[in-house]
C-alpha positions, 0 to 999 in steps of 0.5 A: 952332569955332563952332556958328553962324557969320553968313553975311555976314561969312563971305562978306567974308572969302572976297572979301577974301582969295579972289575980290577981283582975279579974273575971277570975283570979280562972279559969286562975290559975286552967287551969295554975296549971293543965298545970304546972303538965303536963308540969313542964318546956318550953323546945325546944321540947315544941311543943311534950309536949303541943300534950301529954297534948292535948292527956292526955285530951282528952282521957285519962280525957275525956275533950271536945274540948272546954274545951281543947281549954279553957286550951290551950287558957291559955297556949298561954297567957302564952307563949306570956307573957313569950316571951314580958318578953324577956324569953322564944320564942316559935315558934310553934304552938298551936293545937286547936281542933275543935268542935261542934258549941253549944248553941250559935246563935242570940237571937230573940227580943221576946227572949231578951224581955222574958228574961228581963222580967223573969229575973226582975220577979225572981230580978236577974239584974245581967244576965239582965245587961249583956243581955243588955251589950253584945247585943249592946257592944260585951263584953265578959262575964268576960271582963264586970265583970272586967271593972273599972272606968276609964275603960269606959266613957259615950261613950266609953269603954276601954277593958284593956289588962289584961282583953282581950282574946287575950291580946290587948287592944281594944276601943268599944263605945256606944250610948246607956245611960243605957250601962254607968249606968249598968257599973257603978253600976257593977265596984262597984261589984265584981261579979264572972262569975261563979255567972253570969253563975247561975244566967243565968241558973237560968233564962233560966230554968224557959223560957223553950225555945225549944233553950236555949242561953247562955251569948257568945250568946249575942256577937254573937247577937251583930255581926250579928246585925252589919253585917246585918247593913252594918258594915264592917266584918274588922270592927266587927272583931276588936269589937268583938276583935278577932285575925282573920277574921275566928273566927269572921264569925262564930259569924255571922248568918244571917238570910234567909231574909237578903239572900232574900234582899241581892239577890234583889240588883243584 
């Protein structure tokens, strides 16, 4: 285990042999290029260096809170490819900062309705097939765009650890037939998130909902739809493919009548 390690060279082995072929391979080399200016080498301090970068960020650039975390979540990548590769051991801690909970709750049924249908009106399938995916799997927007053939069955979908947030691999299956045909048809494909992100927008504009939803509100749909069916929080929180059980409660919003059915049982 080295003491010192080039940031640089580390970030070429993480793309050659994690991010290069993924959806999300232009955004991780953008954050992991910026991260390499501001810190050129992990050294014992590393800890100081990673506050600086935070504080240069935040105000110097003016970046949001989830933007900052975005990078910061790219860096951990990093650091955990460097310490399984028996280079570099970093014991500290990465300082995420808090934000505001934007634009992303549980989409109503009428909601999901109107937005199929404007989206097969305006013939983009690409935001259609994802609603669809991600309400009833829970797949990040960029692990749906990455996945393979032999990432997933008729049943089953294999979430490979190249694609995963957090590095684990973790298995999702499904029921529903149509989820296995849109998969097909999108491995075929190599979409960007980017294009999904416009097409989305796309859609969203012409709905003109009083609260906009973007594409990670289909996994919290997806969670709160678990919980508000009995499934085990411990449970959710593996599907979802979360570290903790922090981050997965605040996927959940459940809605005031399930307070009133819970509050009957007693």
């Amino acid at each position: 285990m080295r003491k010192t390690l080039d940031t640089a060279t580390l970030v070429r082995d993480v793309h050659r042999h994690c991010w290069e072929g993924t959806p999300s391979a232009f955004v991780n080399l953008s954050y992991a290029r910026g991260i390499t200016e501001a810190i050129p080498r992990l050294t014992p301090g590393l800890y100081q260096d990673i506050l600086e970068y935070v504080r240069v960020l935040r105000f110097d650039k003016k970046q949001t809170a989830t933007s900052i975390n975005r990078r910061l979540s790219v860096l951990s990548r990093l650091l955990k490819y460097a310490q399984d590769t028996d280079q570099f051991l970093y014991t500290g801690a990465i300082p995420w900062l808090k934000h505001r909970r934007g634009k992303d709750r549980v989409i109503l049924p009428h909601e999901f309705e109107a937005f199929t249908e404007m989206a097969r009106a305006r013939r983009l399938w690409l935001p259609e097939a994802y609603l669809t995916v991600g309400c009833k799997t829970g797949l990040r927007p960029v692990e749906f765009l990455g996945l393979r053939g032999p990432d997933f069955t008729h049943d089953t979908i294999k979430v490979p650890e190249a694609l995963s947030k957090n590095g684990q691999p973790r298995i999702i299956p499904f029921t529903d037939p149509e989820i296995h045909f849109i998969l097909r048809r999108t491995s075929q494909q190599q979409y960007s998130y980017r294009t999904l992100y416009q097409h989305w927008t796309r859609v969203m504009s012409v709905l003109d909902l009083d609260r906009p939803f973007t594409p990670y509100a289909t996994r919290h749909t997806f969670a709160t739809r678990l919980i508000e069916a009995g499934v085990s929080v411990v449970v959710v929180k593996e599907l979802l493919g979360h570290s903790d059980l922090a981050m997965t409660l605040r996927y959940v919003h459940v809605s005031p009548e399930h307070h009133k059915e819970a509050v009957k049982l007693i």
